[in-house]
TORFITI-945972 format. One record per residue: z, x, y of N, C-alpha, C in turn; residue number from 1; residue in one letter. Coordinates in nm, 4 decimals, always signed. Layout:
! TORFITI-945972
> n.c3 / n.c1 / n.c2 / ca.c3 / ca.c1 / ca.c2 / c.c3 / c.c1 / c.c2 / resi / resn
> Z / X / Y / Z / X / Y / Z / X / Y / NUM / a
...
//
This chain:
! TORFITI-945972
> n.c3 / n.c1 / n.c2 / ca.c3 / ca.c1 / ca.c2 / c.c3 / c.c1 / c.c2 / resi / resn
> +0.0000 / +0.0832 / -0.1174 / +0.0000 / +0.0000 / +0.0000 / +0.0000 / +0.0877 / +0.1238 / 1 / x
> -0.0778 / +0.0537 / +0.2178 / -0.0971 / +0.1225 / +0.3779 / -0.0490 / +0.0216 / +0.4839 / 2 / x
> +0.0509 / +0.0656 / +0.5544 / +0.1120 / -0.0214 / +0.6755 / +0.0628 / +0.0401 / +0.7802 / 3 / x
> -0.0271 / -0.0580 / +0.8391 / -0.0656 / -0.0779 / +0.9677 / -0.0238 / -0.1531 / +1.0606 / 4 / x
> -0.0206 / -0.0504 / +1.1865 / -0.0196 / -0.1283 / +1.3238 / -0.1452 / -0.1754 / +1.4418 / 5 / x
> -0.2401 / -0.2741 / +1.3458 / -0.3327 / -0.2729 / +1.4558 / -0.3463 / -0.4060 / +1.5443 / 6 / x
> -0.5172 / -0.3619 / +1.6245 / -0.4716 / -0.4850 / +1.7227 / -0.4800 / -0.6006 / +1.6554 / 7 / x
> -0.4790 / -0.7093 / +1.7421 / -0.5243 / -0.8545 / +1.6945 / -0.6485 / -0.8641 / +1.6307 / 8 / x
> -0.7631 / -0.8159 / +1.6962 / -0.8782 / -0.8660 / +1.6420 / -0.9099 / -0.8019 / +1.4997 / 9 / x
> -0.8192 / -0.6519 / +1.4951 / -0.8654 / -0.6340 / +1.3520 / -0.7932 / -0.6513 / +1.2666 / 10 / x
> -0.6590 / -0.7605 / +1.2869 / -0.5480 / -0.7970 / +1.1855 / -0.6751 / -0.9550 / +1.1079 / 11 / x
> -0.7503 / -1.0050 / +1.2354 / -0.8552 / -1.0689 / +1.1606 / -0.9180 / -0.9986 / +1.0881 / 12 / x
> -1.0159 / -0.9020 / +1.1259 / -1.1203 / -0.8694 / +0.9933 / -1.0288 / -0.8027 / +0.9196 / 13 / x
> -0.9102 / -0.7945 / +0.8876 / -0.8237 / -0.7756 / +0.7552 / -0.8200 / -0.8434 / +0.6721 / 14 / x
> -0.7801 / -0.9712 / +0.7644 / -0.7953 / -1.1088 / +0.6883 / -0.9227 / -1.1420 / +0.5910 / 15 / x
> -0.9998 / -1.1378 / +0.6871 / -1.1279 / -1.1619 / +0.5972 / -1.1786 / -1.0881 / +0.4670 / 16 / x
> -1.1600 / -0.9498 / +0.4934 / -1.1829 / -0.8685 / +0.4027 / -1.1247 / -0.8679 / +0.2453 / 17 / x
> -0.9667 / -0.8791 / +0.3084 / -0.8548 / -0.8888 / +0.1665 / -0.8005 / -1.0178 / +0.1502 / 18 / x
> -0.7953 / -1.1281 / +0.2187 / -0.7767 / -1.2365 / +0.1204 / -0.6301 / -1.2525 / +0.1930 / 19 / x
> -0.5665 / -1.1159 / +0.2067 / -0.4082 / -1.1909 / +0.1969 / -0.3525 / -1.0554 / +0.2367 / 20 / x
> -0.2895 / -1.0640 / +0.3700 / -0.1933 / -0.9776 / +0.3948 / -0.0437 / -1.0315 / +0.4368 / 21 / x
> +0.0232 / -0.9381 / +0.4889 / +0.1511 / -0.9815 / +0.4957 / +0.2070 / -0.9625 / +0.6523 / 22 / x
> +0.1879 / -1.0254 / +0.7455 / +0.2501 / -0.9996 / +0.8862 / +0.4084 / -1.0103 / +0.9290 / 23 / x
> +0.4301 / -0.9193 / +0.9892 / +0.5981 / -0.9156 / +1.0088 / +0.5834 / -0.8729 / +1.1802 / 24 / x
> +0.6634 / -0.9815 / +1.2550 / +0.6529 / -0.9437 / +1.3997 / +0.7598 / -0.8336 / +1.4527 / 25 / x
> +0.7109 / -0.7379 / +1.5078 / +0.8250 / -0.6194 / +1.5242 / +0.9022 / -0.6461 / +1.6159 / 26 / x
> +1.0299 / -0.5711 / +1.6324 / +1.1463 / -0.6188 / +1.6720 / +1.0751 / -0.5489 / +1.8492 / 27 / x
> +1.0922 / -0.6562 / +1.9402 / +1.0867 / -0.6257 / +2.0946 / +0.9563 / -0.5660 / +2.1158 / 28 / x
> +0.8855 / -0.6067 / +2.0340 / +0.7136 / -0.5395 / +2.0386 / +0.6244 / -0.7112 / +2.0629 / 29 / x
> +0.5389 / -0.6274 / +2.1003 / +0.3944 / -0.7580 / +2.0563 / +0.3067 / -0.7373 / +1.9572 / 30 / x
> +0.3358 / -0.5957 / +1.8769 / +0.2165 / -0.5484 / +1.8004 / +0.2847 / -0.6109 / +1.6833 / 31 / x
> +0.1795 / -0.6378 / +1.5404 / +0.2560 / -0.6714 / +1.4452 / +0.2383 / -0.5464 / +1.3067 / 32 / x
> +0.3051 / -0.5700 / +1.1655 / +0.2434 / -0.5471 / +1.0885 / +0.1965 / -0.5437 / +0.9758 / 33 / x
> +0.0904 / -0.4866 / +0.9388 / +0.0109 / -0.5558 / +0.8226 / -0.0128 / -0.4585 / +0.7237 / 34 / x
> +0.0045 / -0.5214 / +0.5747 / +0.0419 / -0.4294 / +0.4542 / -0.0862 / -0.4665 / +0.4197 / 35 / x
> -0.1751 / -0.3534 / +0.3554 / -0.2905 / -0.4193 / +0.3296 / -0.3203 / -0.3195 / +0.1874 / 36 / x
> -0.3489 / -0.3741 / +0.1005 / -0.3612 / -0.3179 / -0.0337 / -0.5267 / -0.2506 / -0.0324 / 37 / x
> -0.5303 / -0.1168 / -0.0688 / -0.6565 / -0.0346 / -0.0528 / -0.7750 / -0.0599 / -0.1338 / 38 / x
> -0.6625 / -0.0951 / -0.2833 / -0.7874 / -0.1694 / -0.3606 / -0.8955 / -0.2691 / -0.3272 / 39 / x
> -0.7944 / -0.3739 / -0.2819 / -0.8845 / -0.5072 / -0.2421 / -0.9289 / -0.5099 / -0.1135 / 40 / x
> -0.8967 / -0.3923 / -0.0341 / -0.9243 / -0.4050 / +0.1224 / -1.1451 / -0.3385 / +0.0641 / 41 / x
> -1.1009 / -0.2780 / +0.0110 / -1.2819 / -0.1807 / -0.0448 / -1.3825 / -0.2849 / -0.0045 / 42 / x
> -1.4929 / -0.2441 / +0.0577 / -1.5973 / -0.3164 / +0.0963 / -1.6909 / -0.3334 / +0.0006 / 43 / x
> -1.7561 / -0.4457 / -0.0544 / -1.8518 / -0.4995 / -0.1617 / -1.9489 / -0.4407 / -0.1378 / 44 / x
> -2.0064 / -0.3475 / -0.2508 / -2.0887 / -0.2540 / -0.2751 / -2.2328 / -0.2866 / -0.2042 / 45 / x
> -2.3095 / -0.1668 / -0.1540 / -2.4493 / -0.2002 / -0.1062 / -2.5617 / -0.2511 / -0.2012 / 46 / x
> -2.6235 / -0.3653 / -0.1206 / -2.7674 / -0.3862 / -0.1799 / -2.7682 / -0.2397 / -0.2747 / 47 / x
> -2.8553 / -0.2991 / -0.4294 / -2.9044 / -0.2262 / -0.5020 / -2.8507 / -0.0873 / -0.5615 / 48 / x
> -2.7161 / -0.1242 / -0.5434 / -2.6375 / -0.0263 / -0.5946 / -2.6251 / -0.0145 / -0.7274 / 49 / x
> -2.6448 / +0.1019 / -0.7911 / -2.6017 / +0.1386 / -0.9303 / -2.4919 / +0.1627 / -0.9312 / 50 / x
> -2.3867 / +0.0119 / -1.0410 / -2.2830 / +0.0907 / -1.1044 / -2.2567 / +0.1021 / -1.2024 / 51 / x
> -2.3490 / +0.1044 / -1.2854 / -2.3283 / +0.1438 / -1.4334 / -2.4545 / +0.1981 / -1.4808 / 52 / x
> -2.4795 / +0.3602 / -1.5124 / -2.6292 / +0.3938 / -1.5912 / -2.5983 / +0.5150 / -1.6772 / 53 / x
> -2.6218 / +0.4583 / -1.7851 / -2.6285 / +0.5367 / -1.9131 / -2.7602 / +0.5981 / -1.9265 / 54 / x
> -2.8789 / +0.5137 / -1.9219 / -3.0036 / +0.5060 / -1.9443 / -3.0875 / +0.5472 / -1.7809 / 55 / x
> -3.0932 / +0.6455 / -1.7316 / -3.1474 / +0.6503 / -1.5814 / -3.2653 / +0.7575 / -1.5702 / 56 / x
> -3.2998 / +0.7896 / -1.6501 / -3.4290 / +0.8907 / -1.6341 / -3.5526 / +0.8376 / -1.6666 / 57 / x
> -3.6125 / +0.7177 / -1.6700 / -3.6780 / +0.6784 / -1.7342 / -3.7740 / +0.6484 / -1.6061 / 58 / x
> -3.9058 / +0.6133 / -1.6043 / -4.0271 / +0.5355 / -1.5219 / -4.0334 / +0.4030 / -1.4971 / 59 / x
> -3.9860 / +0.3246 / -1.5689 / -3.9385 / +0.1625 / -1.5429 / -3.9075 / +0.1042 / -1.4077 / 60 / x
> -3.9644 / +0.0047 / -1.3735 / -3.9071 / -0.0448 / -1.2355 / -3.8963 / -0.2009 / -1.2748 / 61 / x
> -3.7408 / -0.2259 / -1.2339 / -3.6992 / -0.3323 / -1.2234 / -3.6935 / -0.3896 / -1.0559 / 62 / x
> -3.7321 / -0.4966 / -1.0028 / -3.7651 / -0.5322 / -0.9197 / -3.6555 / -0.6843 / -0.9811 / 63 / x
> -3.5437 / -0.7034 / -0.8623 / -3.4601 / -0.8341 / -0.8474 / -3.4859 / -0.8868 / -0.7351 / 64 / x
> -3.4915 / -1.0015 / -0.7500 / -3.4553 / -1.1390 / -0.6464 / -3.3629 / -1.1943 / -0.6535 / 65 / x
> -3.2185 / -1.1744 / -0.5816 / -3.1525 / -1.2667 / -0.5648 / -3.1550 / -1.3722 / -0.4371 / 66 / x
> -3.1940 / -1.4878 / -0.5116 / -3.2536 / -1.6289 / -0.3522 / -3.0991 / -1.6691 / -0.3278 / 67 / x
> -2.9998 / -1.6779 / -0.4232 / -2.8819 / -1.7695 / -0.4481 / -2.7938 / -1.6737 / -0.3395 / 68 / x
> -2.6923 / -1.7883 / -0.2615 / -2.5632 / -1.7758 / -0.1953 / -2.4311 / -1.6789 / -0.2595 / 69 / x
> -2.4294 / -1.6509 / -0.3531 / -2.3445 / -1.5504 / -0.3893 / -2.4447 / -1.3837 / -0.4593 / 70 / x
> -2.3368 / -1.2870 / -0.4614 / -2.3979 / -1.1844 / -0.4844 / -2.3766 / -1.1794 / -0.6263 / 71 / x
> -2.4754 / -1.1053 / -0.7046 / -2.4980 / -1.1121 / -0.8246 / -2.5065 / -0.9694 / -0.8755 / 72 / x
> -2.4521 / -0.9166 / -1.0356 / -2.4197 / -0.7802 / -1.0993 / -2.5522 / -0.8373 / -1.2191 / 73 / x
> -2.6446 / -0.6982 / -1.2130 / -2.7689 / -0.7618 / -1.3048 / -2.7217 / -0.6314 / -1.4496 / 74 / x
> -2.7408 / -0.6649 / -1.5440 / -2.6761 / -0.5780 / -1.6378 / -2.7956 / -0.5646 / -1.7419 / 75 / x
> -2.8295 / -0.4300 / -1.7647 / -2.9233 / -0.4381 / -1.8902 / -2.8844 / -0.3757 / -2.0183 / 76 / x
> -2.9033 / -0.3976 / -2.1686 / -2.7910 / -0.4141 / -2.2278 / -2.9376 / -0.3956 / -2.3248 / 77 / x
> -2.9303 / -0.2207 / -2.4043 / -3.0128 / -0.1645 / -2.5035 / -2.9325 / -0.1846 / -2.6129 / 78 / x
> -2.9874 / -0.2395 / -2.7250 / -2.9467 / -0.2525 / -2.8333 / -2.8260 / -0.3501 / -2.8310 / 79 / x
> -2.6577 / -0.2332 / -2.8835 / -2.5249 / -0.2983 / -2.8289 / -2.4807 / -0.2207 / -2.7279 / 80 / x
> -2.5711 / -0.1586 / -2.6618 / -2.4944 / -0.0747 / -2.5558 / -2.5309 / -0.0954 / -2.3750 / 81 / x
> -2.4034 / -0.0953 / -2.3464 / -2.5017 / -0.1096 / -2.1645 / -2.5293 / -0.0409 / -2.0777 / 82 / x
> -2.6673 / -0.0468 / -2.0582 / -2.7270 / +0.0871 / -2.0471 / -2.7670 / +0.0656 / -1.8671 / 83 / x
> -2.7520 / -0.0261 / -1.7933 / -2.7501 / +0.0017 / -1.6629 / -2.6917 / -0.1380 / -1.5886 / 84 / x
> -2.5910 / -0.1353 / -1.4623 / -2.5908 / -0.2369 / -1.4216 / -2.6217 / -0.1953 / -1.2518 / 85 / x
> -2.6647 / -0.3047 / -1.2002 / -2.6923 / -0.2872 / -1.0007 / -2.6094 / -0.4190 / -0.9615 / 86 / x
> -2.6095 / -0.3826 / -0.8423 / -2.5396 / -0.4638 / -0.7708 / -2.6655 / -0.5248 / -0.6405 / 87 / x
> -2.6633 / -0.6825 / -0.6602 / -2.7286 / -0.7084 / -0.5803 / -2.6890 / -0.8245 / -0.4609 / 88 / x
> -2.7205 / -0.8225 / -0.3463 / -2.6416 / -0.8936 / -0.2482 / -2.7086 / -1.0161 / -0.2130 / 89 / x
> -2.6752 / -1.1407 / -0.2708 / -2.7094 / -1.2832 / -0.2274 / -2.7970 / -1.2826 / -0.0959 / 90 / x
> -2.8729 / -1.3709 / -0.1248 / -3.0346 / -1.3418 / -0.0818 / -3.0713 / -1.2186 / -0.0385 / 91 / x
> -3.0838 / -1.1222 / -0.1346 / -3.1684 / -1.0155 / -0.0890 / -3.2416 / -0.9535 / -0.2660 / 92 / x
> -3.2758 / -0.8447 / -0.1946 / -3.4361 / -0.7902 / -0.3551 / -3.3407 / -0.6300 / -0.3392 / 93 / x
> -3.3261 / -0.6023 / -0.4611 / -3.3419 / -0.4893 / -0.5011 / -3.4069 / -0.4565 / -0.6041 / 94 / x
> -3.4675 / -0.3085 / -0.6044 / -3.5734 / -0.2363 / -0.7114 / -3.5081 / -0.1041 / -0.7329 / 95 / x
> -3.5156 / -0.0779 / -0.8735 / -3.4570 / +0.0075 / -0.9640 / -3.5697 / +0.0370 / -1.0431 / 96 / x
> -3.5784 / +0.1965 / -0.9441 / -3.7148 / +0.2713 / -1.0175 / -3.6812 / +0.3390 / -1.1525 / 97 / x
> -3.5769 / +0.3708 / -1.2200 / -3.4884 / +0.4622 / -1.2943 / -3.5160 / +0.4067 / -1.4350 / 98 / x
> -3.5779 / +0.2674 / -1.4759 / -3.5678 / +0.2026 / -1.6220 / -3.6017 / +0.2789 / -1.7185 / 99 / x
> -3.5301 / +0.3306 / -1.8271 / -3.5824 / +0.3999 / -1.9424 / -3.6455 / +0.3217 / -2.0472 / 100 / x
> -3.7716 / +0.4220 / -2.0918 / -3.8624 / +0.2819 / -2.1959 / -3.7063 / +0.2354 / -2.3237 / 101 / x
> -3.7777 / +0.1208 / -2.3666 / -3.6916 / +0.0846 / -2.4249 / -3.7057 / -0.1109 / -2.4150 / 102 / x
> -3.6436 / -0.2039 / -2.4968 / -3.5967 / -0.3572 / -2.5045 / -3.4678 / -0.3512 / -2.4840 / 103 / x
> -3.5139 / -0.4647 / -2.3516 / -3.2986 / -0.4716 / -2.2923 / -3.2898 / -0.6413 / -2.2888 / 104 / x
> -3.1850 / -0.6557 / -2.3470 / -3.1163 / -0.8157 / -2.3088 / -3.0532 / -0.7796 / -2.1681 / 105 / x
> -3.1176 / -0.8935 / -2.1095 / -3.0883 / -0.8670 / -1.9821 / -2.9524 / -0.9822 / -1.9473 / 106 / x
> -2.8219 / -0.9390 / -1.8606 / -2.7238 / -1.0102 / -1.8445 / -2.7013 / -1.0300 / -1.6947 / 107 / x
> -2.6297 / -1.1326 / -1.6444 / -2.6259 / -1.1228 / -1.4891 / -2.4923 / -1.2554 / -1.4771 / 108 / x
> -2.4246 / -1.1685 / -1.3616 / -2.2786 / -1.2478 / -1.3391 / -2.3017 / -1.2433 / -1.2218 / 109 / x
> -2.2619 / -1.3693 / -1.1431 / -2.2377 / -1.4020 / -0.9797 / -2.1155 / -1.4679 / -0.9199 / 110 / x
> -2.0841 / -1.4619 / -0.7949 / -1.9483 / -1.4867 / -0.7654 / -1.9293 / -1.4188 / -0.6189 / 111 / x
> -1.7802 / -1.4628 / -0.6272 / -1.7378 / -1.4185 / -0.4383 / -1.6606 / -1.2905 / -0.4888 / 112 / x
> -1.6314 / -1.1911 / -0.3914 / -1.5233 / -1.1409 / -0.4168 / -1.5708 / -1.0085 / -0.5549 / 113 / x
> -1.6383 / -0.9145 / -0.5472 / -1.6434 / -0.8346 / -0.6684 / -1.5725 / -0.7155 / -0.6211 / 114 / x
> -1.5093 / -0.6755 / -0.7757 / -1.3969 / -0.6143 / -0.7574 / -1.4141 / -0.4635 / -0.8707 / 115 / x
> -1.4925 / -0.3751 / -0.7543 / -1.5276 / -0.2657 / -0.8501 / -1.4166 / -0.2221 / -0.9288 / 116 / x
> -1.3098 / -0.2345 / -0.8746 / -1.2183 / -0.1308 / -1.0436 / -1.2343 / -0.2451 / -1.1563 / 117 / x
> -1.1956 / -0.3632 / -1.1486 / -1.2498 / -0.4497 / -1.2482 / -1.3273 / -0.4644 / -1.2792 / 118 / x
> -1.4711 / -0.4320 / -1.2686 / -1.5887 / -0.4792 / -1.2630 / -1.6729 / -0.6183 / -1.2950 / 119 / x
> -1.5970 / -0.6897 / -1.1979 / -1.6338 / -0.7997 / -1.1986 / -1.6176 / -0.8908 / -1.0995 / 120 / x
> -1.6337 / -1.0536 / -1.0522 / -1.6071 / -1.0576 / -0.9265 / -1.4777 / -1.1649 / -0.9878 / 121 / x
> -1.4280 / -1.1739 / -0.8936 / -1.2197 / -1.2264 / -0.8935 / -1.2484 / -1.3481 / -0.8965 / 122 / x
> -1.3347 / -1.4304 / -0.7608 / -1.3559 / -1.5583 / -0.7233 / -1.5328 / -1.6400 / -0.7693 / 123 / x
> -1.4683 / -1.7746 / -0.8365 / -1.6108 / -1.8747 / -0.8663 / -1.6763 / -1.7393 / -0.9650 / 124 / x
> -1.6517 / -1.6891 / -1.0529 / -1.8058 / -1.6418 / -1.1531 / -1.8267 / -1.7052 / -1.2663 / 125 / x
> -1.9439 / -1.6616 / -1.2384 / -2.0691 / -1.7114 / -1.3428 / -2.1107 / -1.5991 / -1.4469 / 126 / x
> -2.1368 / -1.6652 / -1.5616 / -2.2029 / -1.5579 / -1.6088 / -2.3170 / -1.6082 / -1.7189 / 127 / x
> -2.4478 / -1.4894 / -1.7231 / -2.5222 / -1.5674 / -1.7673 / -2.6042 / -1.4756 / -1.8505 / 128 / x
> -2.7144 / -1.4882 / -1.9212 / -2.8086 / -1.3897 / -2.0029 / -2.9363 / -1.4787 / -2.0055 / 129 / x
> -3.0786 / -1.3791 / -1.9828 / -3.1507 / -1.4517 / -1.9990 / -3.2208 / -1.4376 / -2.1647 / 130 / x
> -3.3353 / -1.5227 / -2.1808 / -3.3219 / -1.5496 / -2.3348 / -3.4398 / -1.4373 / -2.3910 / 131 / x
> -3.5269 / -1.4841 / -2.3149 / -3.5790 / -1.3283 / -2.3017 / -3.5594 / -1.2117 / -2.3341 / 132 / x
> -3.5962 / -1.1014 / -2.4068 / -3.6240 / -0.9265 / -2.3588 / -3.7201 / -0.8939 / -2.2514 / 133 / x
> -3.6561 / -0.8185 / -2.2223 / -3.7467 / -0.7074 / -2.1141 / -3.7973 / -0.5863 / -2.2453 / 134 / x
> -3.9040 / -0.5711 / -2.2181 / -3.9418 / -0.4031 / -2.2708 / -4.0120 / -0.3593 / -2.1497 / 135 / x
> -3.9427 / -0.1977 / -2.1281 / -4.0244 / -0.0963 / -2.0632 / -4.1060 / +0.0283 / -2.1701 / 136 / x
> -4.2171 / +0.0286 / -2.1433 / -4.3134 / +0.1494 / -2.1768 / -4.3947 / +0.2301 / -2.0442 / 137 / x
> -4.3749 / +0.3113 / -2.1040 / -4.4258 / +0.4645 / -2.0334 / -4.5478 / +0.5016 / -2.1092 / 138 / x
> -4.7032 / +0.4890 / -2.0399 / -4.7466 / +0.5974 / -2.0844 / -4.7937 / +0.7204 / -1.9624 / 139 / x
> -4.8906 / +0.7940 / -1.9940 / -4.9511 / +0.8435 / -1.9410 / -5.0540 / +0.7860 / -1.7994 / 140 / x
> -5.1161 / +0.7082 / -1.8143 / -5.1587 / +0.6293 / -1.7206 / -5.0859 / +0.5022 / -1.6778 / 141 / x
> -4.9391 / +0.4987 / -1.7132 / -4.8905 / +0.3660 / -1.6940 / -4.7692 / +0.3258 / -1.6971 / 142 / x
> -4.6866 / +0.2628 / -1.6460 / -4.5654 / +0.2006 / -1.6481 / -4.4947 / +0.0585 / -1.6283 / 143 / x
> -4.4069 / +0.0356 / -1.6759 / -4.3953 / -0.1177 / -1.7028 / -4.3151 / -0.1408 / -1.5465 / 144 / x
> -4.3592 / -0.2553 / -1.4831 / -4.2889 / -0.3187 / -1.3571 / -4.2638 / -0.4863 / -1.4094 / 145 / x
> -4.0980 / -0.5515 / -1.3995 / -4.0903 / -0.6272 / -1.3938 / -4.0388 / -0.6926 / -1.3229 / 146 / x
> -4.0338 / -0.7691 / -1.2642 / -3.9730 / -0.8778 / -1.1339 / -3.8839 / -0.9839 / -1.2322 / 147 / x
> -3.7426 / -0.9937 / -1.1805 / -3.6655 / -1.1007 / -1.1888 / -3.6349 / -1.1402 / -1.1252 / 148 / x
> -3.6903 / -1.3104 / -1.0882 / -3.6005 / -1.4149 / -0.9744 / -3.5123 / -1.4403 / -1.0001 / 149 / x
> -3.3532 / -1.4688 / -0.9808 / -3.2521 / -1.5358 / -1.0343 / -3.2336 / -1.6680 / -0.9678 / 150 / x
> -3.3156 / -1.7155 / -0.8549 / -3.3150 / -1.8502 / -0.8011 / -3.4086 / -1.8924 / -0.9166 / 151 / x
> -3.3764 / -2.0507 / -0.9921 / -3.4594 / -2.0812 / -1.0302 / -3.5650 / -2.1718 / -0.9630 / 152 / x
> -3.7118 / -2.1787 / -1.0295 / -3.8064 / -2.1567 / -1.0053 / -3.8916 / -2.2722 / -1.0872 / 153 / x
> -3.9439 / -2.3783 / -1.0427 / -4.0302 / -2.4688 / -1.1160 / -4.1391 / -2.3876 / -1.1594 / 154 / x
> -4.1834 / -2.4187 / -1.3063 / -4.2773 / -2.3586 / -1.3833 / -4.2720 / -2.2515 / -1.3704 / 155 / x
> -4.1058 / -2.1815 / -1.3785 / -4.0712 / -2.0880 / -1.4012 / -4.0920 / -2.0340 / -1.5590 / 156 / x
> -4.0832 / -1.8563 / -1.6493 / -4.0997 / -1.8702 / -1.7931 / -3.9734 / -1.8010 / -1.8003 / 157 / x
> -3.8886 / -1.8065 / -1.7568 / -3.7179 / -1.7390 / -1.7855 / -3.6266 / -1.8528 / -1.8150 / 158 / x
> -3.5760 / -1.8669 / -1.9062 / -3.5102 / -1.9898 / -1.9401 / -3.3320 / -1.8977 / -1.9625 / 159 / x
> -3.2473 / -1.9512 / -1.8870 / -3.1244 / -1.8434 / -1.9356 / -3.0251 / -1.9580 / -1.9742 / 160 / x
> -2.9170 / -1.9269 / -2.0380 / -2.8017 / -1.9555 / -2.0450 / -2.6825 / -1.9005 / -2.0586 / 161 / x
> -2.5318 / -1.9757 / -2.0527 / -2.4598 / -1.9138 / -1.9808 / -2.3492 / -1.8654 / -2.1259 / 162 / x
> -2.2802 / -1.7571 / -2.0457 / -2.2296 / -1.6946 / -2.1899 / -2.0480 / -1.6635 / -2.1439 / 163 / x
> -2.0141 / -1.6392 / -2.2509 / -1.8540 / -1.6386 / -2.1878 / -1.7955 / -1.5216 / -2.1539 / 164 / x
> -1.6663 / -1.4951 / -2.0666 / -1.6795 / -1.3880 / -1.9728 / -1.6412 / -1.2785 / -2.1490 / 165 / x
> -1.5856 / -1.3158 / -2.2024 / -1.5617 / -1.2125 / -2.3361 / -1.7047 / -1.1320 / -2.3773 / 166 / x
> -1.7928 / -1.2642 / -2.3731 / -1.9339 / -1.1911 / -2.4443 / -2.0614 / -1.1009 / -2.3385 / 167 / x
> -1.9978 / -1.0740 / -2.2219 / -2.0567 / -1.0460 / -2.1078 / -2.0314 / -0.8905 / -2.1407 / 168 / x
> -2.1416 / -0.7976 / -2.1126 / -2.1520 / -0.6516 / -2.1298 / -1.9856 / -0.5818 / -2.0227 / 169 / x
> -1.9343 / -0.5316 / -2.1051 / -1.7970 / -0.4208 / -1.9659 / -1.8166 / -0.3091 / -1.9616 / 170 / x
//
């Protein structure tokens, strides 16, 4: 825990950030102060961030769409092992040039609130897999590019469903 004495306006974006601090008005002061836990104070990772790659040398490009209001963890999952996850930020695209050839079940969890030492998000998640494989190949003249929307999509060909947080790649 870190005790701070700051001003007003940033005892708000404290607020916002962590959910929950603790104010105590000081004795014959106007300033107050605020205990703010370092873990949960951490700012939610950037667009297209890698935080999980086992599998990263490869020619593959994964190309995401997230259209949806919360931010979404896209997970790709070789064989039984998980071999890369990104972090992507509610309505925005990230691309992940790094895919190693290979067939991945592809997994994806969304929610408020993600909480890198847990790896997962705290508030409202979802979690889901699509039914689908992905395969990436490499040749010589060529490489596999695939695009995933996660807004769904009329006469869309990704059909997913939802899986329980136990059976979700960690």
């Amino acid at each position: 825990m870190v005790k701070l004495r700051p001003l007003a306006g940033v005892i708000l974006t404290s607020v916002l950030l962590t959910g929950s601090i603790a104010v105590t008005p000081a004795a014959a002061s106007t300033a107050e102060t605020v205990t703010v836990s370092i873990t949960e104070a951490a700012a939610r990772p950037s667009n297209g961030k890698i935080l999980y790659s086992r599998y990263s040398r490869g020619q593959g490009t994964l190309k995401i769409k997230n259209g949806n209001r919360t931010d979404t963890v896209v997970t790709l999952v070789r064989g039984r092992s998980k071999a890369l996850s990104v972090y992507v930020r509610a309505r925005s695209t990230a691309t992940v040039r790094v895919v190693k050839d290979g067939t991945y079940t592809i997994f994806y969890t969304s929610g408020y609130r993600f909480s890198t030492s847990r790896g997962r998000f705290t508030r409202d998640p979802s979690y889901r897999r699509f039914d689908k494989r992905l395969r990436f190949v490499t040749t010589s003249t060529s490489t596999t590019i695939w695009t995933l929307t996660l807004t769904p999509i009329r006469g869309g060909n990704a059909r997913t469903r939802g899986v329980s947080p136990g059976d979700f790649p960690a």
